[in-house]
C-alpha positions in Angstrom: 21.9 -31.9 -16.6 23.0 -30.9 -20.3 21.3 -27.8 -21.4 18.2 -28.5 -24.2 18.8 -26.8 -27.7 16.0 -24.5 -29.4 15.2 -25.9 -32.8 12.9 -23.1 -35.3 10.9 -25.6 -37.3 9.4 -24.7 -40.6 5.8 -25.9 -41.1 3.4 -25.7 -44.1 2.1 -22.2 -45.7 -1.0 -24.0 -46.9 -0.8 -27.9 -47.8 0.0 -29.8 -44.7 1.5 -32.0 -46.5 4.4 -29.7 -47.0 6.6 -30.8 -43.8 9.6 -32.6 -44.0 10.2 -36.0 -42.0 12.8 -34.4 -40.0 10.2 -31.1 -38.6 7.8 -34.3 -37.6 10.5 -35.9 -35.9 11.6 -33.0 -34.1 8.0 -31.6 -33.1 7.4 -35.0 -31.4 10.8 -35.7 -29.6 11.2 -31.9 -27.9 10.3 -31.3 -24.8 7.9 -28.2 -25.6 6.8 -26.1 -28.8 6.1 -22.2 -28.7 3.5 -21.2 -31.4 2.6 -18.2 -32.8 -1.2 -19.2 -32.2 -1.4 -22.0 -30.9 -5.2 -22.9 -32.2 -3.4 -23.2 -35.6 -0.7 -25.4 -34.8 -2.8 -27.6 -32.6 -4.4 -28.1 -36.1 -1.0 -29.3 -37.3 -0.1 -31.5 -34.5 -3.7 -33.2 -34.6 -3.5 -34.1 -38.2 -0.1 -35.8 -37.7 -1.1 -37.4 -34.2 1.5 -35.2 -31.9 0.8 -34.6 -28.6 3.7 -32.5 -27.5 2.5 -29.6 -24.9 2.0 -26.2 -26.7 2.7 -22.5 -25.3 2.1 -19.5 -26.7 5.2 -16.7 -28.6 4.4 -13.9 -30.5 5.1 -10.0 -31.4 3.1 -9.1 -27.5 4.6 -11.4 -25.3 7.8 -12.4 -27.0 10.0 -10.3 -24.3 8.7 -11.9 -21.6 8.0 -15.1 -23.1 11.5 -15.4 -24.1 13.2 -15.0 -21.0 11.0 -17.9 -19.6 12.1 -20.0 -22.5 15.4 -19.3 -22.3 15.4 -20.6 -18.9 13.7 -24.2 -20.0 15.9 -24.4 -22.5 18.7 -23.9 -20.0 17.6 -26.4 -17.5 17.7 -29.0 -19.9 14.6 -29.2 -22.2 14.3 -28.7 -26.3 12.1 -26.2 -27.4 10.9 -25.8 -31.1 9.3 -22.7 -32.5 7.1 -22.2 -34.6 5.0 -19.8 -36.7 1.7 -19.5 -37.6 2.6 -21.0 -41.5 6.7 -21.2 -43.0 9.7 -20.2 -41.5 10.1 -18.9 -38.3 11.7 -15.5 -38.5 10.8 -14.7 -42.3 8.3 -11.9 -41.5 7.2 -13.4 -38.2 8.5 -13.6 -34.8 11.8 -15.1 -33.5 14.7 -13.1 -34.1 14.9 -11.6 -30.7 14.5 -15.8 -29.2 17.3 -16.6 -31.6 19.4 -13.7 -30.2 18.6 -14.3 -26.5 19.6 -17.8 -27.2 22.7 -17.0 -28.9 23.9 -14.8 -25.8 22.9 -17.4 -23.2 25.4 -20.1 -25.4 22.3 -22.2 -26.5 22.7 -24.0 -29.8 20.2 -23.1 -32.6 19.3 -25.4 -34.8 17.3 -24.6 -37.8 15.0 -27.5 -39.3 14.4 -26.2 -42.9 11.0 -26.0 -44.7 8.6 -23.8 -46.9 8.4 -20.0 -47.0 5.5 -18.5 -49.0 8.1 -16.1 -51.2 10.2 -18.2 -52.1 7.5 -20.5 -53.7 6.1 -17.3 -55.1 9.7 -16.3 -56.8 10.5 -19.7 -58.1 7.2 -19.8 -59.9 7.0 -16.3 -60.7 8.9 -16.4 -64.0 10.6 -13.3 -62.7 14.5 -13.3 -62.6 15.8 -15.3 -59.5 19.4 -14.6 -60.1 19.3 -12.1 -57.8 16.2 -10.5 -55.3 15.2 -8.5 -52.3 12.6 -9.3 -49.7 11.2 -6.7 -48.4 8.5 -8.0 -46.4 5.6 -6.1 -45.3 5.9 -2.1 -46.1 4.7 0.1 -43.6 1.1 0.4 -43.1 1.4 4.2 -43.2 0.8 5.2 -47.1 3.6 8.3 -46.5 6.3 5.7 -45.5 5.3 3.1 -48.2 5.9 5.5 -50.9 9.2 7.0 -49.7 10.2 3.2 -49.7 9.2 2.5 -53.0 10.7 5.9 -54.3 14.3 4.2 -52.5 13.6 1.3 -54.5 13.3 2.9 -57.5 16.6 1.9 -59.0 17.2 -1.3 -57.9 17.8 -3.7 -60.6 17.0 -7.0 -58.2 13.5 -8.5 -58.1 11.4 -7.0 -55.5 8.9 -8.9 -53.4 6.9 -7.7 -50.6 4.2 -9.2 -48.4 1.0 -7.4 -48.1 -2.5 -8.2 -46.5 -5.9 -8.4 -49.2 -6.9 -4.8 -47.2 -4.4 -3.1 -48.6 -3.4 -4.7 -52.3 -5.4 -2.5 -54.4 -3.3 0.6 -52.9 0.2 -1.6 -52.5 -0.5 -1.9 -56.7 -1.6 1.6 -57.3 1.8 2.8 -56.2 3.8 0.6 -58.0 2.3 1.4 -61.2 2.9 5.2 -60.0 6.7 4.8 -58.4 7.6 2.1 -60.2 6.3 2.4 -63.2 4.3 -0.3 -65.4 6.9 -3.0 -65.0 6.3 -6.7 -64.8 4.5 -7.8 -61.8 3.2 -11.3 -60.1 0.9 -11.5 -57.5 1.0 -14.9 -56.0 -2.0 -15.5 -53.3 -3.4 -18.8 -51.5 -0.2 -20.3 -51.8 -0.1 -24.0 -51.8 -3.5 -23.9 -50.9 -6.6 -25.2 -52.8 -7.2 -21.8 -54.5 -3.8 -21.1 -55.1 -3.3 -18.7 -58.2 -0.2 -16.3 -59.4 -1.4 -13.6 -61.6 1.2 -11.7 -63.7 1.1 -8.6 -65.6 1.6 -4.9 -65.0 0.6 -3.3 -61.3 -2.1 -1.2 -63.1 -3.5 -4.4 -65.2 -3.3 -6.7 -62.0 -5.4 -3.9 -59.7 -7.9 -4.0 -62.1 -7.9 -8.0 -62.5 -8.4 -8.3 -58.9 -11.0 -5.2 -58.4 -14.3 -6.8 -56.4 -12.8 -9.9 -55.5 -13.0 -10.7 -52.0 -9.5 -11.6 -51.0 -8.0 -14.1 -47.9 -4.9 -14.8 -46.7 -1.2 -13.5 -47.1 -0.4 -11.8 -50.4 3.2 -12.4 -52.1 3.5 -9.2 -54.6 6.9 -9.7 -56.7 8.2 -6.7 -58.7 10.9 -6.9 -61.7 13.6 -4.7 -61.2 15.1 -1.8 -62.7 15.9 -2.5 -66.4 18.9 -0.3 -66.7 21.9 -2.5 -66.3 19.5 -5.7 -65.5 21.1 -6.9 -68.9 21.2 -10.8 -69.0 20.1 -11.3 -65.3 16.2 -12.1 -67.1 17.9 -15.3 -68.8 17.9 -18.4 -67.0 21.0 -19.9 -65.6 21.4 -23.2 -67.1 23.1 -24.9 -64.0 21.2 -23.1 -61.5 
């Protein structure tokens, strides 16, 4: 028997409507799908009438978990992975399933879709030219500020993730490292309550002092005027 393929699907950030025909497809036709959680994407499957047998993959089991999938896969079924919302591997597990399947000579076949920052950039009315995703800083308020001192000078647009817990500080030392440069904070994205908020680190903390914040932040960052030049004005052909 021909050895099955492992296919990372992208599914919706927010709107379920936000899947293409071809992650559908796939989700129904393979043989098994590893989920992040698989309460969530049960939720997914549901609304689109899929009934393909879920397991579970994420950051605690994904050693283990991968080495039995690896196996399947080799024995001749398809597995998709999924995360709990956008692109596997964009800030949420499947790098080390992607590199176990690469070693074992399993084809990888990526079925494109949404990812929250992207969304977050093109909207942002930040340059797009050129940008660096960070992802989530570290939790540890030492190492986040020797990350943003690093970051100092670069002249890309910066975008992080962060969680509603810890915003108001993520903000606070921007405006203090950084400096009062433009900043967008893009929250519920996709979603009902969807709203991007731009303006200055300092200005946005206060905006969003008291609220009572959900979900996945995007924060995106100008970069470092000097030598930034023409990278703010839009590309015509892009």
């Amino acid at each position: 028997m021909a050895q099955g393929k492992l296919y990372l699907v992208a599914t919706p950030v927010g709107n379920l409507e936000d899947i293409t025909l071809r992650a559908l497809r796939t989700l129904k036709e393979v043989d098994l799908i590893a989920a992040e959680d698989t309460r969530h994407t049960r939720h997914l499957l549901s609304h689109y009438g899929i009934s393909t047998p879920l397991t579970s993959y994420h950051q605690y089991n994904e050693r283990q978990k991968g080495r039995s999938l690896i196996q399947r896969i080799l024995s001749g079924s398809d597995v998709a992975l999924v995360s709990d919302a956008g692109t596997p591997g964009i800030s949420d597990p499947a790098y080390l399933l992607v590199r176990q399947a690469i070693e074992a000579g399993i084809q990888v076949v990526p079925i494109p879709g949404p990812t929250a920052f992207i969304s977050a950039l093109c909207a942002s009315g930040l340059p797009t030219d050129r940008f660096l995703f960070e992802g989530f800083l570290p939790h540890r308020a030492g190492k986040r500020r020797r990350r943003l001192e690093a970051l100092k000078e670069e002249t890309a647009t910066l975008i992080f993730y962060e969680s509603p817990f810890r915003i108001y500080d993520l903000l606070k030392e921007i405006a203090e490292i950084l400096g009062e440069r433009p900043v967008v904070v893009a929250r519920e994205m996709t979603k009902r309550f969807e709203e991007i908020l731009r303006g200055t680190a300092g200005g946005l903390r206060q905006d969003l002092e008291g609220k009572k914040l959900k979900g996945e932040i995007t924060v995106l960052v100008a970069g470092h005027e000097k030598e930034r030049g023409s990278s703010a004005r839009a590309d015509p052909a892009g």
